[in-house]
C-alpha atoms as an extended CHARMM CRD file, in Angstrom:
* protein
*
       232  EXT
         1         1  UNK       CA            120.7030000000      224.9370000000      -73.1750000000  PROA      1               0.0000000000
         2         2  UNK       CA            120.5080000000      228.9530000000      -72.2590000000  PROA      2               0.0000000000
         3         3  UNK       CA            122.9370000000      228.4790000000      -69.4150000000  PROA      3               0.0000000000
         4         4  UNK       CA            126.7450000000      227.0440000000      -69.4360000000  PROA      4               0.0000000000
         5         5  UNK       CA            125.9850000000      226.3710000000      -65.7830000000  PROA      5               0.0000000000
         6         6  UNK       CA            123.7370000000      223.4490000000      -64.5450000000  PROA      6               0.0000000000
         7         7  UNK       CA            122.2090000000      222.1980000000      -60.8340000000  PROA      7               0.0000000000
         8         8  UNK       CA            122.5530000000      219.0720000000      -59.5210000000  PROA      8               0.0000000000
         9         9  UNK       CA            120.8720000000      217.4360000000      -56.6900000000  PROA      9               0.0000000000
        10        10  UNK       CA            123.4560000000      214.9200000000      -54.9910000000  PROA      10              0.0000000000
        11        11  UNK       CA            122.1080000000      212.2630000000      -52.4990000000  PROA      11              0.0000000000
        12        12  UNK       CA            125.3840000000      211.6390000000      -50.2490000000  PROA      12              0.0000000000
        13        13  UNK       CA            126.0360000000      209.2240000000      -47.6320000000  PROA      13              0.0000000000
        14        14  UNK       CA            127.6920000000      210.9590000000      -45.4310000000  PROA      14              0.0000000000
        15        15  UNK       CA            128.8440000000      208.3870000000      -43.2080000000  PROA      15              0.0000000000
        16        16  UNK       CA            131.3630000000      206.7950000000      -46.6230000000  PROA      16              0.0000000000
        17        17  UNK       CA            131.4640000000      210.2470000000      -47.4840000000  PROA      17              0.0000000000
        18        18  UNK       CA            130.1790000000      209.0200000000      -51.0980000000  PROA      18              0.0000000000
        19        19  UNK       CA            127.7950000000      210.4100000000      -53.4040000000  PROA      19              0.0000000000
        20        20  UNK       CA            124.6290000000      207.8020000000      -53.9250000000  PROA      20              0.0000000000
        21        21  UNK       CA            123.8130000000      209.2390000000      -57.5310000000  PROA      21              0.0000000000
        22        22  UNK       CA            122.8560000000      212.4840000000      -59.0430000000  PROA      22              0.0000000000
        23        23  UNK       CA            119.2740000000      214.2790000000      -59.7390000000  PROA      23              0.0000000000
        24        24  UNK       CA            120.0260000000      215.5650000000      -62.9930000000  PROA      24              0.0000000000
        25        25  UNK       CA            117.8470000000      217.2590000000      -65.9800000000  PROA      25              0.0000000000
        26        26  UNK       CA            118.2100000000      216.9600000000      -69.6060000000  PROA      26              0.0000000000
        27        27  UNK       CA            120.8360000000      219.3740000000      -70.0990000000  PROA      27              0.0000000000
        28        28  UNK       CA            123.2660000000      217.4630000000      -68.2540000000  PROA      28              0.0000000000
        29        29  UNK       CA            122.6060000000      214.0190000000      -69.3790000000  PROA      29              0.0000000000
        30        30  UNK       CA            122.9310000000      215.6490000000      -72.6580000000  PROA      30              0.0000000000
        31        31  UNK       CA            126.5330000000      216.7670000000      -71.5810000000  PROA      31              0.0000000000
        32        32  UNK       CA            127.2480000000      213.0860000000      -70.6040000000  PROA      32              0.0000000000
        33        33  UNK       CA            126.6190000000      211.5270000000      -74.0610000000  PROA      33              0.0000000000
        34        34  UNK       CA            128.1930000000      214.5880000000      -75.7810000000  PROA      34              0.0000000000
        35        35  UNK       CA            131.6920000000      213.5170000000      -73.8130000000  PROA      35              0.0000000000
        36        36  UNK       CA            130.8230000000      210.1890000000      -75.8230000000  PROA      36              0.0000000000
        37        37  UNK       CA            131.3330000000      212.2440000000      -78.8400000000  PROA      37              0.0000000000
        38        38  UNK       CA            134.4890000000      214.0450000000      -78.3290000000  PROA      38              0.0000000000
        39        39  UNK       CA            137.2510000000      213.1760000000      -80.4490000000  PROA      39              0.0000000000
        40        40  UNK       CA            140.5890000000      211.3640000000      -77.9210000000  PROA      40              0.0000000000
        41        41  UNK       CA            142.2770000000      214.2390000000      -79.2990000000  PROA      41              0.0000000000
        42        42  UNK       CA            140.5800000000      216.9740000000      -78.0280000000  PROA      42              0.0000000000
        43        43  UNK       CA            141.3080000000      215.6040000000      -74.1340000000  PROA      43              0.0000000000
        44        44  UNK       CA            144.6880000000      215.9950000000      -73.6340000000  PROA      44              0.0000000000
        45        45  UNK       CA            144.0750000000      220.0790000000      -74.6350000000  PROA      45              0.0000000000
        46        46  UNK       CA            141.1970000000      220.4210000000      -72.3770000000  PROA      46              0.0000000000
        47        47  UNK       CA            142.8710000000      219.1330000000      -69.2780000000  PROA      47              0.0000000000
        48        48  UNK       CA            146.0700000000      221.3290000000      -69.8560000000  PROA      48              0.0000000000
        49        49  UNK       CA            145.4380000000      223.0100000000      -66.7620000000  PROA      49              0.0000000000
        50        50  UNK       CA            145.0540000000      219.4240000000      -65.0830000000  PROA      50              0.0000000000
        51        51  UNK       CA            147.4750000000      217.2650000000      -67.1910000000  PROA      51              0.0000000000
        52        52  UNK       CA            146.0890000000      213.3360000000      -67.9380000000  PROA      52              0.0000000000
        53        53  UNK       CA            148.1800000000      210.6450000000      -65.6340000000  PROA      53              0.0000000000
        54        54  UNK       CA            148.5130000000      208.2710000000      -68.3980000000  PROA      54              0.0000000000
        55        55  UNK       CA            150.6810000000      208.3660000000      -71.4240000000  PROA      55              0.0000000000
        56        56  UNK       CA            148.1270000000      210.5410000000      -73.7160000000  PROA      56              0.0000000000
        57        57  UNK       CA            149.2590000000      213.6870000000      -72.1580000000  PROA      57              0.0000000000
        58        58  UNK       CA            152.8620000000      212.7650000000      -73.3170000000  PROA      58              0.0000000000
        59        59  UNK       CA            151.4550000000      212.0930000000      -76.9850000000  PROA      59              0.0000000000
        60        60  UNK       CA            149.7010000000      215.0520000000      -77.4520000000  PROA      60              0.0000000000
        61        61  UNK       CA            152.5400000000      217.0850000000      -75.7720000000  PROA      61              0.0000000000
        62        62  UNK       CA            155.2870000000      215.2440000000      -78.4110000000  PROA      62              0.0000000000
        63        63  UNK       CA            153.2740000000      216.3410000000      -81.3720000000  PROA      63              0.0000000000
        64        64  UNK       CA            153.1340000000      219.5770000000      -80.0960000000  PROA      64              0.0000000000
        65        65  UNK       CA            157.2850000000      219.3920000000      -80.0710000000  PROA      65              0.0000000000
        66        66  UNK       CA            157.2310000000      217.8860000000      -83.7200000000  PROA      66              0.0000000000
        67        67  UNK       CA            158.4640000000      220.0130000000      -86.3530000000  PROA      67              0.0000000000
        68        68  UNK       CA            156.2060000000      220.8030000000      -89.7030000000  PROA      68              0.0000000000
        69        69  UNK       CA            159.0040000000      219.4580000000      -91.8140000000  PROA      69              0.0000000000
        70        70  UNK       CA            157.7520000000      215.8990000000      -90.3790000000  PROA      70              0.0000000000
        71        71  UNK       CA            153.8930000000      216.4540000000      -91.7250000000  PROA      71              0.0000000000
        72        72  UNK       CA            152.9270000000      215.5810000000      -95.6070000000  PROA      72              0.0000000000
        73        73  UNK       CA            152.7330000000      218.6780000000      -97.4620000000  PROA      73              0.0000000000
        74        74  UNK       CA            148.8870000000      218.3770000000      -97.2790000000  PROA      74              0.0000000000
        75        75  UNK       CA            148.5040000000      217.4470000000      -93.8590000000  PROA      75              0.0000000000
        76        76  UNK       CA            148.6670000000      219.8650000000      -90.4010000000  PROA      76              0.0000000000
        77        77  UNK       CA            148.8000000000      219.3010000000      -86.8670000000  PROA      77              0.0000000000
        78        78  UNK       CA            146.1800000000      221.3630000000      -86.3360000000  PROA      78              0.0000000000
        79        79  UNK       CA            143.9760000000      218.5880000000      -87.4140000000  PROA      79              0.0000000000
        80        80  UNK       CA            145.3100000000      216.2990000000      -84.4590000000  PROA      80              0.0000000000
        81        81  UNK       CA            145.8230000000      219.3090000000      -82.0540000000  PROA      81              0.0000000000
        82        82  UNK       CA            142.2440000000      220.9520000000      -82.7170000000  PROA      82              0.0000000000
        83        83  UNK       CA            139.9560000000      218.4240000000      -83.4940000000  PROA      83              0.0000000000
        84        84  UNK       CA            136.4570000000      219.0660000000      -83.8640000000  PROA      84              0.0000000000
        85        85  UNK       CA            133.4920000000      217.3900000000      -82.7800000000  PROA      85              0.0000000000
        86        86  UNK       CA            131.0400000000      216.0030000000      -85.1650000000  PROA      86              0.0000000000
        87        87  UNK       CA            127.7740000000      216.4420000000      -82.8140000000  PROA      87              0.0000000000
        88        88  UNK       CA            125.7700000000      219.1850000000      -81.7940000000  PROA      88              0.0000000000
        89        89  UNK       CA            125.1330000000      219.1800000000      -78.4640000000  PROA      89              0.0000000000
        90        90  UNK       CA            123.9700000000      221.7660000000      -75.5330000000  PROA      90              0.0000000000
        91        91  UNK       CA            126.9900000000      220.3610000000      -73.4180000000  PROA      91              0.0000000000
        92        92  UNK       CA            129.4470000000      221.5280000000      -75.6970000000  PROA      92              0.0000000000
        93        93  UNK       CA            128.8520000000      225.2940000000      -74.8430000000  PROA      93              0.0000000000
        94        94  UNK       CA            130.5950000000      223.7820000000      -71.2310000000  PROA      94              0.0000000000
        95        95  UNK       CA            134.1350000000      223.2560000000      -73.3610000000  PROA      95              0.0000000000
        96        96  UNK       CA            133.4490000000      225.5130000000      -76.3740000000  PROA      96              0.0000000000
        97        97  UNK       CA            134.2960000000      222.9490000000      -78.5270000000  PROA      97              0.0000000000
        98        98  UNK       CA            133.8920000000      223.9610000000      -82.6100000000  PROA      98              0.0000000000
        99        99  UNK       CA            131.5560000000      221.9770000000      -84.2560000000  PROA      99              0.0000000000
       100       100  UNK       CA            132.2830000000      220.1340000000      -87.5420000000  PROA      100             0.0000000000
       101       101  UNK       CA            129.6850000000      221.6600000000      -89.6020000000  PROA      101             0.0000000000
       102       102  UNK       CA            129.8440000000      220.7900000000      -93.2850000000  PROA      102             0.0000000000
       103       103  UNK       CA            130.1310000000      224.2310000000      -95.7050000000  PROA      103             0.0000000000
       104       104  UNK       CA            126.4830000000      223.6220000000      -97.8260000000  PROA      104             0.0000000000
       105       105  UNK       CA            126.5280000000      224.8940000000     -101.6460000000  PROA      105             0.0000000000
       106       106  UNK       CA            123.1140000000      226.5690000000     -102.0740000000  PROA      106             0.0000000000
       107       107  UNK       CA            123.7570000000      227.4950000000     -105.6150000000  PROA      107             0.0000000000
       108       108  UNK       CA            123.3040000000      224.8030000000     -108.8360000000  PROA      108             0.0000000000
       109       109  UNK       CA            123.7080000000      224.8170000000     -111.7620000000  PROA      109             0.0000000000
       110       110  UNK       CA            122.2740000000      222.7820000000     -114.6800000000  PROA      110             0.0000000000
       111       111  UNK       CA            122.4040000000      222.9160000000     -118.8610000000  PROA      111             0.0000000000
       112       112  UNK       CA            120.0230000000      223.5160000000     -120.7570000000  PROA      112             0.0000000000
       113       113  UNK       CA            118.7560000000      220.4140000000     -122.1120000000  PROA      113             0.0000000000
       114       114  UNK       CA            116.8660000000      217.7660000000     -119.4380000000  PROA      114             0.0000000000
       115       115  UNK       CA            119.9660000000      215.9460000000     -118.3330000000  PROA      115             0.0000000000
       116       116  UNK       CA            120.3260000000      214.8400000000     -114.6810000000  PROA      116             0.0000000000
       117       117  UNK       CA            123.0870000000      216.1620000000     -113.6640000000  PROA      117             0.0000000000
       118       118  UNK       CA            123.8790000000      219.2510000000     -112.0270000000  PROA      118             0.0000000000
       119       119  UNK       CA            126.9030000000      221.3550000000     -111.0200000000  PROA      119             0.0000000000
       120       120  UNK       CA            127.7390000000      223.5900000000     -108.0460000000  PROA      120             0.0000000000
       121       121  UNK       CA            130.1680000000      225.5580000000     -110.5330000000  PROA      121             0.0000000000
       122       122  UNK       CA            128.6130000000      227.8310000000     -112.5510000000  PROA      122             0.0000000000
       123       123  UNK       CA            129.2470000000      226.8750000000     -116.7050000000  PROA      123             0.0000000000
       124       124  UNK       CA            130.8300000000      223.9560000000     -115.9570000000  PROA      124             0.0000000000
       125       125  UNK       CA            131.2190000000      221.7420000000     -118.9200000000  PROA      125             0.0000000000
       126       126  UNK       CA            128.2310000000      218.5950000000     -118.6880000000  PROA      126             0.0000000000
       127       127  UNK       CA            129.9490000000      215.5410000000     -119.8080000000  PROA      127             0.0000000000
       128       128  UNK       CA            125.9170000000      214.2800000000     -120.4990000000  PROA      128             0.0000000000
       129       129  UNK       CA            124.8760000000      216.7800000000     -123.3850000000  PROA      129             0.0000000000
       130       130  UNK       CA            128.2690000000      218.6060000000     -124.2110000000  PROA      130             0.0000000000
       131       131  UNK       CA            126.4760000000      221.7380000000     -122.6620000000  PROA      131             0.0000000000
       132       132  UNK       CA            127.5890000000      224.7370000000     -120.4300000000  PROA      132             0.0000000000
       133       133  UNK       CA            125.4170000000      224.4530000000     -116.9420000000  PROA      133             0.0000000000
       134       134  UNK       CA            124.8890000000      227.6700000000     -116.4900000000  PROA      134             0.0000000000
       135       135  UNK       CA            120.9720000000      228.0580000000     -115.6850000000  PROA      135             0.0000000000
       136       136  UNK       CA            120.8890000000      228.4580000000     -111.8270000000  PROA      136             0.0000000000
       137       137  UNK       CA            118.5310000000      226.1620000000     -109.9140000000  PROA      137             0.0000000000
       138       138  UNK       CA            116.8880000000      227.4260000000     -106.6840000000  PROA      138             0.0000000000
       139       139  UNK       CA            117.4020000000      225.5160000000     -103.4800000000  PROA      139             0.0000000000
       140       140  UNK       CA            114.6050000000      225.8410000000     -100.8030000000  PROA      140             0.0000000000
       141       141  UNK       CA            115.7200000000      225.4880000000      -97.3070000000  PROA      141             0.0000000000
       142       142  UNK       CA            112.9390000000      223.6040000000      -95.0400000000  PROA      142             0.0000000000
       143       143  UNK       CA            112.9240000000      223.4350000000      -91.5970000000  PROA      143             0.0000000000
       144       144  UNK       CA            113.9920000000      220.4960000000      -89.5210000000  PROA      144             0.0000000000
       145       145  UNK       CA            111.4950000000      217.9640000000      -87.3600000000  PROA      145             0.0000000000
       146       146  UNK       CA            114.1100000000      219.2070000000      -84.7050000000  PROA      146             0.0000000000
       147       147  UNK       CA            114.3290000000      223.1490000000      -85.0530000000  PROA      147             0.0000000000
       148       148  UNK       CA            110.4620000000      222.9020000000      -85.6980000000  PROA      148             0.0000000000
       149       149  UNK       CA            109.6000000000      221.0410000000      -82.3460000000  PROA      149             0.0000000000
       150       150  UNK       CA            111.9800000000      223.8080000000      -80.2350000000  PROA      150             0.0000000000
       151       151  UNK       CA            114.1390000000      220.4270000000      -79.1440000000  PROA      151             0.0000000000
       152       152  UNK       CA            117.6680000000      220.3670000000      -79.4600000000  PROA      152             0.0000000000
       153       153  UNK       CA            120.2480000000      218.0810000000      -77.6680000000  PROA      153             0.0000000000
       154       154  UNK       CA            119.6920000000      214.1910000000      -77.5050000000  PROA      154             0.0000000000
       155       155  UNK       CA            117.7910000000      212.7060000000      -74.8510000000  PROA      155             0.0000000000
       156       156  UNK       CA            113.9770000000      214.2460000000      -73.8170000000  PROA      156             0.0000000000
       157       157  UNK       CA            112.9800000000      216.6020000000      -71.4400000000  PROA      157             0.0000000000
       158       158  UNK       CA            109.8040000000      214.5890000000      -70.1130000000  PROA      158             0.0000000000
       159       159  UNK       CA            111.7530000000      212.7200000000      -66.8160000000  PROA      159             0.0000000000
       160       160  UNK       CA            114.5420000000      213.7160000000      -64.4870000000  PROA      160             0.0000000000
       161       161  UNK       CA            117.1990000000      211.6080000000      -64.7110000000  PROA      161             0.0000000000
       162       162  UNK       CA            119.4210000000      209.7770000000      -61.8570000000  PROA      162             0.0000000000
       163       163  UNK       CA            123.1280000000      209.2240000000      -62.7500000000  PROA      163             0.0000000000
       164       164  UNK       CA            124.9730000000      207.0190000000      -60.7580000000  PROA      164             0.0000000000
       165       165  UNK       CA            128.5040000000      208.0470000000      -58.7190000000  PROA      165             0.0000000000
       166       166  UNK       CA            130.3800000000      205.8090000000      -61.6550000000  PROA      166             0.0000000000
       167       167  UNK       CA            127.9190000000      207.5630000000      -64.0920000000  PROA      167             0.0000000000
       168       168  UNK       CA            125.3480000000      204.9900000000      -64.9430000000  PROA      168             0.0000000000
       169       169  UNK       CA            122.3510000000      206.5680000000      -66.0530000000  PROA      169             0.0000000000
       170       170  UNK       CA            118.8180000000      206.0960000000      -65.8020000000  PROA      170             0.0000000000
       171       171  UNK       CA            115.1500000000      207.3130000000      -65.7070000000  PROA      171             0.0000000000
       172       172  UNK       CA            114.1130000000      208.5190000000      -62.3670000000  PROA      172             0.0000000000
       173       173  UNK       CA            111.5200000000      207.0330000000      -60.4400000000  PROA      173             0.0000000000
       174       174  UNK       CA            110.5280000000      206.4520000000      -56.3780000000  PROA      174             0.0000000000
       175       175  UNK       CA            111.2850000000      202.4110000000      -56.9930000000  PROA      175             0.0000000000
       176       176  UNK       CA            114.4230000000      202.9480000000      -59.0830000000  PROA      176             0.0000000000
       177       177  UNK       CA            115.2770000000      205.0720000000      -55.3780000000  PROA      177             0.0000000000
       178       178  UNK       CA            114.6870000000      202.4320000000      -52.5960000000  PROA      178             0.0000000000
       179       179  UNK       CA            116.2390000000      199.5980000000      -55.1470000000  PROA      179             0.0000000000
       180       180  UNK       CA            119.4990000000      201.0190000000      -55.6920000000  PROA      180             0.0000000000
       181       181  UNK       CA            119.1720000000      202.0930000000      -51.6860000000  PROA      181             0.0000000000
       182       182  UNK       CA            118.6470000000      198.3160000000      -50.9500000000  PROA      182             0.0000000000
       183       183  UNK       CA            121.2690000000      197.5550000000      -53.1350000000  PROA      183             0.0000000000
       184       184  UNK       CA            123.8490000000      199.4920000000      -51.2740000000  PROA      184             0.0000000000
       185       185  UNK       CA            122.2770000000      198.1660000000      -47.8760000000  PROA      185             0.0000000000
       186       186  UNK       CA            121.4300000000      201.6700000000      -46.5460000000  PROA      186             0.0000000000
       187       187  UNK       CA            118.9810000000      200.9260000000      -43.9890000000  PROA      187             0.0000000000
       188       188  UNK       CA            119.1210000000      204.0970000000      -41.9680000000  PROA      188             0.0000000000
       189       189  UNK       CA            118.2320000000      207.1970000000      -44.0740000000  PROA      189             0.0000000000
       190       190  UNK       CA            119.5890000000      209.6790000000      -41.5230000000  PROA      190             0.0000000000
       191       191  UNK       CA            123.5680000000      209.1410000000      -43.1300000000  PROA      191             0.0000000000
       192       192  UNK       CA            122.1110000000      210.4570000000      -46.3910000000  PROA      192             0.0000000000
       193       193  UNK       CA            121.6800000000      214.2590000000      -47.1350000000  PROA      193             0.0000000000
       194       194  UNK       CA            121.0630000000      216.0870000000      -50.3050000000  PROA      194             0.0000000000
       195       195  UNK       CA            124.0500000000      218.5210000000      -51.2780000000  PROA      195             0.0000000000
       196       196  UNK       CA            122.8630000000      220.8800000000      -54.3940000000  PROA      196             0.0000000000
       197       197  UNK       CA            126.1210000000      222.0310000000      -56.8630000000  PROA      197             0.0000000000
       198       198  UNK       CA            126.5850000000      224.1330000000      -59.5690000000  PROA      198             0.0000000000
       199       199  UNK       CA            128.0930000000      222.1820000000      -62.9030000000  PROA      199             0.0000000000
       200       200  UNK       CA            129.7520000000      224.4250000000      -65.0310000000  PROA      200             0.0000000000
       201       201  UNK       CA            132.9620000000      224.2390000000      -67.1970000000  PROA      201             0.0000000000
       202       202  UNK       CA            135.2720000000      223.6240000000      -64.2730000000  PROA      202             0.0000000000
       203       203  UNK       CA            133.4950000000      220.5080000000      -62.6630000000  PROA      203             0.0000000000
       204       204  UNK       CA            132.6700000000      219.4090000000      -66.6210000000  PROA      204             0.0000000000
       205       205  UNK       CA            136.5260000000      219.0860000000      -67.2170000000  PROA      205             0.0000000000
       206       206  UNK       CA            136.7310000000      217.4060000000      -63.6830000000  PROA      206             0.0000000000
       207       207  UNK       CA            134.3830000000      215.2250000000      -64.8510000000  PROA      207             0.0000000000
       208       208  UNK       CA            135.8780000000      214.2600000000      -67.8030000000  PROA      208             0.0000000000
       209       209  UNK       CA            139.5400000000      213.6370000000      -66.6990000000  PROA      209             0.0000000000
       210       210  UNK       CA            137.7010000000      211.3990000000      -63.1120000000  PROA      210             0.0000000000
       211       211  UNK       CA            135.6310000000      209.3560000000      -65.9210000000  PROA      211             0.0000000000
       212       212  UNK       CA            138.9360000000      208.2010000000      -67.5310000000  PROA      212             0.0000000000
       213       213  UNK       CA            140.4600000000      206.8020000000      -64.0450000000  PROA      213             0.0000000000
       214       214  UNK       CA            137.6510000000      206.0440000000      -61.5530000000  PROA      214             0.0000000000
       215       215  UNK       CA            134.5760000000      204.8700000000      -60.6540000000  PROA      215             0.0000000000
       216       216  UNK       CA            133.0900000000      207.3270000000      -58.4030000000  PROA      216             0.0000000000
       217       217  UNK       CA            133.3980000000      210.2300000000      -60.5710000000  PROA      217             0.0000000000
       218       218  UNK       CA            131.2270000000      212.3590000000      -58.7040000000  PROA      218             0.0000000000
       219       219  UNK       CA            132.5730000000      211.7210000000      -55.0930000000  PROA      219             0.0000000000
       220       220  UNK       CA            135.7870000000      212.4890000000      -56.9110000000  PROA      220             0.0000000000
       221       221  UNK       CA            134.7200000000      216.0470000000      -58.4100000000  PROA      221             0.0000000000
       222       222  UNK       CA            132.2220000000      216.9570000000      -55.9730000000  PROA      222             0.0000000000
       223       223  UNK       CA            132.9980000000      215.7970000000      -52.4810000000  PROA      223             0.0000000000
       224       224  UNK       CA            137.4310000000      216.2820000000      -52.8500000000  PROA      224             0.0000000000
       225       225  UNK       CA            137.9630000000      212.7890000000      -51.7220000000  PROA      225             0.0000000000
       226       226  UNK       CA            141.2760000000      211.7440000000      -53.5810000000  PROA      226             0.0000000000
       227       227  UNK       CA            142.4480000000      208.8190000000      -50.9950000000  PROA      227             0.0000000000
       228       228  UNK       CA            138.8640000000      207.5560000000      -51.7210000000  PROA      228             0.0000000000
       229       229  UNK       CA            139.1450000000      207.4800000000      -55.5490000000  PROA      229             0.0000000000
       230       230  UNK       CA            138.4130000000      203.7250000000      -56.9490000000  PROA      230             0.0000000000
       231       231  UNK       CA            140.5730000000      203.7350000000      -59.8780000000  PROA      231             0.0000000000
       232       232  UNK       CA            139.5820000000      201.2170000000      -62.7960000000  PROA      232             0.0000000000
């Protein structure tokens, strides 16, 4: 994703003043499944601003409080406070989230004589031969399937998607349409009207703080209708 900030297409009915479902690309479906990925830590910290109703907000507040006398000598809060996230995904440039990326050793190191093993330490001692693994093997970097395709994120680019006010999500199509319209008994298409937004970091961490109490998350974010929220 080249942009932080994504368009959405909302159907609403704007008789229930409730949004129907979302026309969304890749970028933003790829958003939803990164949320999947955060770590419970990272929550509490990214809806400071907003803080959580339930009893995480307190947790994450307390260990804050807690003094580093408390922690093993090898252990931090840091790890708890700033978790990272383990996936790489577009919709984390929304909450500039870091990344767990594993440091890579590109240097080796093997002995002499044709043993299999190999060190990242240069002249380490080789328990194999009783040798010093100093000669330096070279490591050749390919490409991935991914990098070489120009894809990145998680889901494909070939369909627009429609995600559902309690964020259901599916391929889009003209019959998905009128059966979820049917569904919802919506007869007369003149209560429905299509309302275009802008999704950036502020509606993301909307978002993510409405998906852990309701079911119409974007009638919630979108649409400011508190006294209609359906909490879980």
């Amino acid at each position: 994703m080249t942009n932080s900030v994504m368009t959405l297409k909302l159907l609403v009915n704007k008789q229930d003043r409730q949004v129907i479902f979302a026309e969304a690309d890749k970028d933003f479906v790829d958003f939803l499944f990164y949320i999947l990925t955060l770590p419970i830590g990272v929550i509490p910290k990214l809806t400071a601003k907003e803080p959580l109703e339930g009893s995480l907000g307190d947790l994450y507040q307390s260990i804050v409080n807690l003094n580093n006398k408390y922690m093993l000598p090898n252990k931090t809060k840091d790890t708890i406070l700033n978790p990272k996230s383990s996936t790489n995904v577009p919709g984390q440039d929304l909450f500039s989230i870091q990344k767990d990326i594993p440091t890579i050793n590109r240097n080796y190191y093997k002995c002499s004589y044709r043993c299999p093993y190999v060190s990242n330490v240069p002249n380490a001692w080789c328990d194999y031969c009783d040798g010093y693994m100093k000669d330096e093997l070279k490591y050749v970097v390919t490409e991935s399937a991914e990098v070489a395709n120009g894809e990145d994120g998680i889901v494909q680019e070939v369909v627009t998607y429609m995600v559902l006010d309690n964020l259901t999500m599916a391929p889009m199509s003209v019959i998905s349409t009128m059966t979820l319209l049917d569904s919802l008994s919506i007869k007369d298409v003149s209560v429905l009207e299509e309302k275009e937004v802008q999704f950036g970091t502020e509606e993301g961490l909307k978002l993510l703080k409405a998906s852990l109490v309701c079911k119409n998350v974007f009638t919630h974010v979108f649409l400011n209708c508190d006294d209609q929220v359906k909490i879980i």
